[in-house]
C-alpha positions, 0 to 999 in steps of 0.5 A: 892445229893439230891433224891425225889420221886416226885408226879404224873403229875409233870413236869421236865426239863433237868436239873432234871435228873430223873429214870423211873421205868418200873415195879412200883416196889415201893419197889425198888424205896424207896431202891433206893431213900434211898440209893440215899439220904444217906450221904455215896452216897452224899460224893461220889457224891461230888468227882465228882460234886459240884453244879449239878448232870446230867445224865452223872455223875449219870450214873457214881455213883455206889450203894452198894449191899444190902441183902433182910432184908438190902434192905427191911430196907432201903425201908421201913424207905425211904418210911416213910420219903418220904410219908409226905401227901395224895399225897404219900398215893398210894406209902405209901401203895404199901410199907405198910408205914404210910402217914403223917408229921413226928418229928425231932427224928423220921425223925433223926431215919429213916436217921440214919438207911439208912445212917448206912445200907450203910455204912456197906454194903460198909464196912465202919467202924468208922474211914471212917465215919470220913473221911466224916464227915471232908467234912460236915459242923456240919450245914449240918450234926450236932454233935449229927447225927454224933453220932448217925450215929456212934453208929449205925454202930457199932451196926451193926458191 
């Protein structure tokens, strides 16, 4: 699964299934943007689609349910990660994020700590996380995310 917020004035076709948000709450679309992205979202999707997602099986997918510091996490580090130049500087300052290029470890950061607010919102422990990872290439999510992901979640435990 892979989720962006994408730019204004920016086309899509049919096959870029999408969500409108009505209110502009962007709090709620980073929350959402990074629940989306997160790598227990993505193994979900993967039980049903391989190649493309569509609206149907979008529709399908389900979210876990975030307390308000959880929630607020996990905008605020999808915010980050989304406001890469002046394109995102509206949406950077709606969710008090800074606009600009990020480094690996700083990125790796922010996505650990999405990946591991999920995971412990739906409750998974260690050994789900290694079910998981036994559907990722050490390509698509290297040795030492899988660490840091790990160690992460126990923290939160």
């Amino acid at each position: 699964m892979i989720a962006c917020l994408v730019p204004p004035e920016v086309f899509l076709t049919n096959t870029s299934p999408y969500l409108a948000f009505i209110d502009g709450d962007e709090m709620v679309q980073a929350a959402c943007l990074g629940i989306m992205n997160s790598l227990p979202f993505d193994w979900q999707a993967r039980r049903f689609v391989e190649i493309h997602v569509n609206f149907f099986i979008l529709e399908g997918l389900v979210v876990p349910w975030l307390d308000d510091e959880n929630f607020e996490a996990v905008a605020r580090c999808a915010a980050r990660l989304s406001a890469v130049d002046d394109r995102f500087a509206d949406f950077a300052k709606a969710t008090g994020v800074r606009v600009g290029p990020l480094g690996p470890s700083e990125r790796q950061r922010l996505l650990v700590e999405i990946d591991a607010l999920v995971a412990h919102a739906w409750n998974l422990t260690p050994d789900d996380l290694a079910v998981m990872f036994d559907d990722f290439t050490t390509d698509a999510v290297s040795e030492g995310y899988r660490t840091d992901l790990l160690a992460r979640l126990v923290e939160l435990r």
